[in-house]
FIMI-208318 format. One record per atom (N, C-alpha, C): x, y, z. Coordinates in steps of 0.001 Angstrom, whole numbers, padded with zeros to 6 digits, always signed. Each point is the difference from the previous one (the first is absolute). Layout:
XYZ...
//
This chain:
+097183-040657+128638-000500+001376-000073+000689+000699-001143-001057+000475-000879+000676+001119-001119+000753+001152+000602+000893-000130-000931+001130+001427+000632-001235+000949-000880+000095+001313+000688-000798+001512-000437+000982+000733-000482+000086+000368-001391+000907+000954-000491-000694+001476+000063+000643+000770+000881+000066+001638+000171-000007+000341-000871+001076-000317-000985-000099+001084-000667-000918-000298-001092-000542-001231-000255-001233+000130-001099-000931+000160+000248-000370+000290+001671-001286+000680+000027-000037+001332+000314+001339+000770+000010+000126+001283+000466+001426+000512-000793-000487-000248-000876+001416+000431-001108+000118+001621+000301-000585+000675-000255+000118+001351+000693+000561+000423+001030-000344-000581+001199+000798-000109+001081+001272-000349+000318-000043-000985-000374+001202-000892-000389+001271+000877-000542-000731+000735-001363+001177+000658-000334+000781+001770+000268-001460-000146+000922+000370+001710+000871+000862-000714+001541-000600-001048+000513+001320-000542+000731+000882-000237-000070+000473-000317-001381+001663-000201-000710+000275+001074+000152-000456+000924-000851+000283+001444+000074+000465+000902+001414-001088-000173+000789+000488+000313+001694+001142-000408+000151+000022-001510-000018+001597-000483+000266+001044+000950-000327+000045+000131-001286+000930+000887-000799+000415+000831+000762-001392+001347-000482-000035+001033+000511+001115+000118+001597-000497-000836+000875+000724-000354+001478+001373-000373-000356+000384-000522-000927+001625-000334+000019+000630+001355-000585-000398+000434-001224+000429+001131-000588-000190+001175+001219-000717+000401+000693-000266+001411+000751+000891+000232+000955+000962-001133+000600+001368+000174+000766+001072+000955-000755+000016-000530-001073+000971-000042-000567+000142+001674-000789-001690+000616-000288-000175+001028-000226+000407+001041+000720-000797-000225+001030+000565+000675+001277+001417+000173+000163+001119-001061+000457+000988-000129-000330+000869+001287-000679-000655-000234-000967+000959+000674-001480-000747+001438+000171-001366+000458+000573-000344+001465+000637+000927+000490+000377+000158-000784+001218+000816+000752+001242+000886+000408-000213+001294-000968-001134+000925+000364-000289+000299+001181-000575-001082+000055-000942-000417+001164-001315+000067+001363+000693-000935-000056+000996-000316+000953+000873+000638+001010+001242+001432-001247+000390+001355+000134+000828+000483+000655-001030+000279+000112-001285+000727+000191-000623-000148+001434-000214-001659+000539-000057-000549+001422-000440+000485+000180+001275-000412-000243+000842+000084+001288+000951+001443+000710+000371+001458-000289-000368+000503+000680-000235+000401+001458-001125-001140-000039-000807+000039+000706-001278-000753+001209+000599+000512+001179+000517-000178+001585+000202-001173+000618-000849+000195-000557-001306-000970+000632-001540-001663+000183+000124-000815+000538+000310-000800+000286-000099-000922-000574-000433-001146-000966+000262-000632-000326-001402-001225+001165-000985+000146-000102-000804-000894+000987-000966-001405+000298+000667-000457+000892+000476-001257-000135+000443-000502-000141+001481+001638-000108+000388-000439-000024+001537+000410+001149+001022-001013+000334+001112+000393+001329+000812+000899-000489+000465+001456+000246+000503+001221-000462+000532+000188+001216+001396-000966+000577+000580+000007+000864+000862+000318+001272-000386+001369+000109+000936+000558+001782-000572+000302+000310-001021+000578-001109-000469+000070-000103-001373-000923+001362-000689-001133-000846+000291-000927+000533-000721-000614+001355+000248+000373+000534+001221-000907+000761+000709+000865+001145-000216+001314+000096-000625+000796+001437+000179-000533+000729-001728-000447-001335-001032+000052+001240-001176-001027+001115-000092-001326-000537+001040-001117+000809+000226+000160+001037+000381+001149-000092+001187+000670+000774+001003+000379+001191-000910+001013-000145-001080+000690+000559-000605-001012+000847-000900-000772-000961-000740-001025+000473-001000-000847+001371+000682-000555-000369+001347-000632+001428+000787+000671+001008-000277+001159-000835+000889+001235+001210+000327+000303+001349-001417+000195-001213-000688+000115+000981-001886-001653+000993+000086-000808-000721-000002-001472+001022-000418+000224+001073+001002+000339-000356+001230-000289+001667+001257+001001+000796-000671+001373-000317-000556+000936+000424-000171-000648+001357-001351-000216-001078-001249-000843+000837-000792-000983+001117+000710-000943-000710+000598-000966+000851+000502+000328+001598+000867+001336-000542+000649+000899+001418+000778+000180+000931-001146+000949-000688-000896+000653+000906-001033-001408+001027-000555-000553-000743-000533-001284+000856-000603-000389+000991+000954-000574-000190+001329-000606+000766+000760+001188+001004+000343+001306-000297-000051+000870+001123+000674+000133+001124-001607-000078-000407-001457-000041+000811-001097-001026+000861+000043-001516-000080+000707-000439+000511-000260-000551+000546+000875-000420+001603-000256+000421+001543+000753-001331-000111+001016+000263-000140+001588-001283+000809+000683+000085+000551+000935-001170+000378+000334-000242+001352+000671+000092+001339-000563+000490+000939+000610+000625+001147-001014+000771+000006-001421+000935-000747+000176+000765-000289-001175-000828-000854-001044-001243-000418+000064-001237-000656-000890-000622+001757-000502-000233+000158+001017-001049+001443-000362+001131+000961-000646+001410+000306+000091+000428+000960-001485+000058-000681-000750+000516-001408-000476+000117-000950-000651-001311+000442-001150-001047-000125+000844-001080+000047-000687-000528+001556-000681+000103+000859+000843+000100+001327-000538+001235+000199-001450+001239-000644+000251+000774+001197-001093+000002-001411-001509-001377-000715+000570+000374-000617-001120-001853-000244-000920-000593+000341+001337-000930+000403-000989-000100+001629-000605+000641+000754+000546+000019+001469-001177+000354-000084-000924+001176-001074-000882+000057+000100-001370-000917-001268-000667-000523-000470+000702-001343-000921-000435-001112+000909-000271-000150+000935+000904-001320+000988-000321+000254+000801-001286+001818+000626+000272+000236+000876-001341-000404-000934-001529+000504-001265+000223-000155-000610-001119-001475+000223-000859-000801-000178+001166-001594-000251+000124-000913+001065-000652+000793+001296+000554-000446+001337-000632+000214+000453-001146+001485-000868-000580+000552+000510-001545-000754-001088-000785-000423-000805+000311-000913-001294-000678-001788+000774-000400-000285+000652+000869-000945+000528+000465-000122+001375-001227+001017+000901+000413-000276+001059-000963+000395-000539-001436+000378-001146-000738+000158-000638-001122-001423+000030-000459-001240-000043+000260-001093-000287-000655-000352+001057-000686+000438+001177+000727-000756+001032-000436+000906+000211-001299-001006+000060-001573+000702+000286-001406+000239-001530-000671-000481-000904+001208+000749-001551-000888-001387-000903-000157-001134+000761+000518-001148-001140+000439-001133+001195+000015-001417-000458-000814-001117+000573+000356-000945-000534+000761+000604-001211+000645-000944-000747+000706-000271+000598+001745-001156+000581-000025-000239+000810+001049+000151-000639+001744-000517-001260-000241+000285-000510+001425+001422-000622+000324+001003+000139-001664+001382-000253+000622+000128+001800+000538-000186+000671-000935+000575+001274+000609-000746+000541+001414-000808-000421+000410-000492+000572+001329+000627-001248+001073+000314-001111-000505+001091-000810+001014+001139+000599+000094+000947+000399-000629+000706+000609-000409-000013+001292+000859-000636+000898+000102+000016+001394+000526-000685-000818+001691-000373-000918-000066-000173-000653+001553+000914-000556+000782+000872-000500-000694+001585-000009+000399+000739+000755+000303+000021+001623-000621+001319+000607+000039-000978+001054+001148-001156-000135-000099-000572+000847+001481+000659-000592+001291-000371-001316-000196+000078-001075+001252+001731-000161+000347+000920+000046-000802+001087-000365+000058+000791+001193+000319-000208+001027-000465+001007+001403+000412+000003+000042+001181-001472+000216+001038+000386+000288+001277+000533-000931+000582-000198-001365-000630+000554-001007+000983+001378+000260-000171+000667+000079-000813+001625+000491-000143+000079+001280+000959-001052+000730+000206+001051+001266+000667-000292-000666+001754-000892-000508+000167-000198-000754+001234+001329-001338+000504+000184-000360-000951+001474-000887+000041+001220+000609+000341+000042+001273-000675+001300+000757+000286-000266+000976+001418-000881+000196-000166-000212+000526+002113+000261-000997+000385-000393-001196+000316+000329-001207+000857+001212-000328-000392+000915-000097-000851+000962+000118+000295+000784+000371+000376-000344+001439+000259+001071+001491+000477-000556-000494+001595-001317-000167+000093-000315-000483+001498+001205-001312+000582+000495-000896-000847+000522-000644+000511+001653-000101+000151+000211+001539-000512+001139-000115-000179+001278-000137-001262-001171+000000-000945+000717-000710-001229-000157+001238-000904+000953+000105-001258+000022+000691-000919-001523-000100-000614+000047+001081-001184-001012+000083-000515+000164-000783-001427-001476-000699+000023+000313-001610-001353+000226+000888-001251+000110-001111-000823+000815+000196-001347-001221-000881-000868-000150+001145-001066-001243-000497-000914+000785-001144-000881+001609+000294-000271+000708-000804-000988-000090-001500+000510+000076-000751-000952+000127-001439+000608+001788-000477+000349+000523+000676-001147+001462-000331+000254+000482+000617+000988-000894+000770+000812+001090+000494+001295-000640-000966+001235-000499-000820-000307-000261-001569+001194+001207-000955-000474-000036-000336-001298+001256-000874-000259+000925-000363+001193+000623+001148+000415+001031-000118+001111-000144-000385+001426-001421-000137+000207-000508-000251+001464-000309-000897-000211+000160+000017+002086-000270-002042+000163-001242-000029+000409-001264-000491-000609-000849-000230+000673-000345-001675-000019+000925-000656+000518-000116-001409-000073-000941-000943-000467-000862-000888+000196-000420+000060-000664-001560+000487-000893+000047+001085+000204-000795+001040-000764-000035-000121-001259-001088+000386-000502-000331+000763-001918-000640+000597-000644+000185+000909-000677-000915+000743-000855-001023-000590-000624-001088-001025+000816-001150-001322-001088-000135+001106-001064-000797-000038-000842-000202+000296-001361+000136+000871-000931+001600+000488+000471+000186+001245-000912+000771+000024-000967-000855+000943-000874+000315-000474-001520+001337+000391-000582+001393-000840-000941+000802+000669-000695+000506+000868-000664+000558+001083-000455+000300+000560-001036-000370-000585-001113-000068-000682-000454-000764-000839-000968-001140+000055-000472-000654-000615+001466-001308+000058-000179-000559+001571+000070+000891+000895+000294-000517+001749+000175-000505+000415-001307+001553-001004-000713-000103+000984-001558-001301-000479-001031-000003-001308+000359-001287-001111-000462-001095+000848+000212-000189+000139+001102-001382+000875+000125-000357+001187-000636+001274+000799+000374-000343+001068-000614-000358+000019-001652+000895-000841-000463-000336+000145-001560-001916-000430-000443-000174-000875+001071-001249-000328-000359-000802+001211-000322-001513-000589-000406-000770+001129+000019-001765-001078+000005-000779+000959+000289-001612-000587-000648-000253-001336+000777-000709-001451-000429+000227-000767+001109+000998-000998+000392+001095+000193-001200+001422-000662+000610+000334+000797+001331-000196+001612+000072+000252+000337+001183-000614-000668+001464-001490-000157-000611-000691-000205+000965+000281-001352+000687+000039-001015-000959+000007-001033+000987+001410-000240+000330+001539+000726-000752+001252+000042+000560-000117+000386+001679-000797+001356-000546-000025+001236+001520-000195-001065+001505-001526-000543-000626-000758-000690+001536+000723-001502-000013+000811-000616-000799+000568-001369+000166+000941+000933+001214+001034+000792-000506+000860+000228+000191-000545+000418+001827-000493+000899+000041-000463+000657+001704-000563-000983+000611-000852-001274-000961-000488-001136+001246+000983-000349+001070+001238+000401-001403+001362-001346+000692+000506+001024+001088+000466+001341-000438+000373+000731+000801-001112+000149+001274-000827+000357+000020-000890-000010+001495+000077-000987+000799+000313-001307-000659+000218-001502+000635+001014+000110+000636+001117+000595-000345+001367+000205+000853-000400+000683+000880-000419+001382+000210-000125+000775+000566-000437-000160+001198-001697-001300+000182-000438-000100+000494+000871-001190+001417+000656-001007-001344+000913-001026+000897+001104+000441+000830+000273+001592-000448+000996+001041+000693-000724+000139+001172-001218+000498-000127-000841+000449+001367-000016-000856+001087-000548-001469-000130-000217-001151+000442+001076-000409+000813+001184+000168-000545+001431-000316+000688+000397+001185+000847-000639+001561+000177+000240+000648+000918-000913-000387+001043-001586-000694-000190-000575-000134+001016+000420-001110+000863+000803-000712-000543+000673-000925+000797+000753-000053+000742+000947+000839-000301+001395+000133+000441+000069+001320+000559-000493+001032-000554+000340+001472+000184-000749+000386+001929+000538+001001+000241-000280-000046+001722-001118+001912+000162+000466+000703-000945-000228+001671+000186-001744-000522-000439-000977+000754+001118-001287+000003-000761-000434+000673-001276+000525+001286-000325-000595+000885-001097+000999-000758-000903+000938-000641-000338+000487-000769-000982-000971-000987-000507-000073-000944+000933-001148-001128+000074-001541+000572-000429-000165+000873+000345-001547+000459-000543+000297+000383-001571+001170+000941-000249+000246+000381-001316-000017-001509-000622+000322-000734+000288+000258-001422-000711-001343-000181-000317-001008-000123+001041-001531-000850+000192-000494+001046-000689+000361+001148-000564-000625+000787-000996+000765-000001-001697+000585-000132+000000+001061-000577-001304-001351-001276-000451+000140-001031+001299-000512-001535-000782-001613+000151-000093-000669+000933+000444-001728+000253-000147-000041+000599-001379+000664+000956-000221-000035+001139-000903+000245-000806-001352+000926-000778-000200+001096-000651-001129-000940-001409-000454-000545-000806+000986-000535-001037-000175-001671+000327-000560-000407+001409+000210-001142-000089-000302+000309+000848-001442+000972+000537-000519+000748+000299-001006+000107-001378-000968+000832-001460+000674+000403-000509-000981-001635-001085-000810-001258+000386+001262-000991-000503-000168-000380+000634-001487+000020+001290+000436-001095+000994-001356+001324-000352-001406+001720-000039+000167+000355-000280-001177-000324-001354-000658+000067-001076+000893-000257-001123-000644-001345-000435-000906-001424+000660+000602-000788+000544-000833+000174+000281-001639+000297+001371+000325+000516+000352-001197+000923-000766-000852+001050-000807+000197+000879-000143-000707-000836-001627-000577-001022-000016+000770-000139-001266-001096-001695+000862-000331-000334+001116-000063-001056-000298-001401+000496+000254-001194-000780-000835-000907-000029-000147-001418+000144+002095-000502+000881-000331-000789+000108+001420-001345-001377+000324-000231+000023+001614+000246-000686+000522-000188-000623+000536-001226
//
């Protein structure tokens, strides 16, 4: 009887069965040298890169909150409400209005442009009584009577409070020198910006502030001013006349 050679009729086989063999002697020995590898890590404390390690992990979140509420306190305790929102807001919009009115009577002699000057005389209508209405509500609440100067706020705390868009000494003298339509489009750049404060002044009493006729004076400040900074923006961009 002919001997049958395997492997020349299944050379393929043949040599993935060598291979098995192998594979089976070597995989003890792998193992082996794992375990050891592996006895060896698990005394090592160190972290690996990338991995949740529990509390580890769970206190910097902790901390990270902890920091944002912390921020979030500070802010909310700087800034003024209830009553102390509503003078806040009174003795600091009267030298915003004064500003508003000396901006206002600037047109007249510097500008022939008729719908700046009837904006202009629409302001210092709209803005006087609101100043003498500020200083009753303030005497209503107890408080001195406001100060048109800006440097006599300097010294008060109104945390964090601000005068939004009122203009420098600088910019006073700038204007005034103008004349014709450097005035004009100085004038209405200049009051867009200022009414924009004014209005973001209002906005922050309706938030915070607690007295109703404060709060309405506000919701009349931001109707009056916004439909103001509508008709300047108009103007300030048509083309020369």
């Amino acid at each position: 009887m002919s001997t049958t050679c395997f492997a020349c009729i299944y050379p393929a086989a043949h040599s993935r069965k060598e291979n098995f063999v192998k594979i089976r002697t070597v995989m003890p020995a792998l193992a082996l040298t794992s375990a050891l590898v592996l006895a060896g890590c698990g005394d090592d404390d160190a972290p690996m890169p990338g991995m949740d390690m529990g509390s580890g992990s769970t206190s910097s979140p902790t901390s990270s909150s902890s920091a944002t509420e912390g921020g979030d306190n500070e802010h909310s305790q700087d800034t003024p409400t209830g009553e102390a929102a509503d003078v806040m807001f009174l003795q600091m919009m009267y030298p915003h209005h004064a500003q508003a009115t000396e901006m206002a009577a600037l047109a007249q002699g510097r500008t022939d442009n008729q719908a700046v000057l009837d904006l202009a005389t629409q302001i210092e209508q709209a803005q006087g009584p609101e100043m003498e209405e500020m200083a009753q509500l303030l005497e209503s609440l107890g408080e001195p009577a406001p100060s048109a100067d800006m440097s006599a706020m300097e010294g008060m705390d109104h945390g964090s409070g601000s005068m939004s868009g009122m203009m420098d000494e600088e910019d006073m003298t700038t204007l005034e020198a103008a004349s014709g339509r450097e005035f004009d489009q100085m004038w209405l750049s200049m009051m867009i910006e200022h009414h924009t404060g004014a209005v973001e002044m209002a906005r922050t009493e309706l938030e915070n502030g607690a007295d109703p006729q404060v709060k309405q004076l506000a919701t009349e400040i931001i109707e009056g001013q916004e439909a103001e900074i509508t008709t300047m923006t108009e103007l300030v961009n048509q083309p020369p006349r």
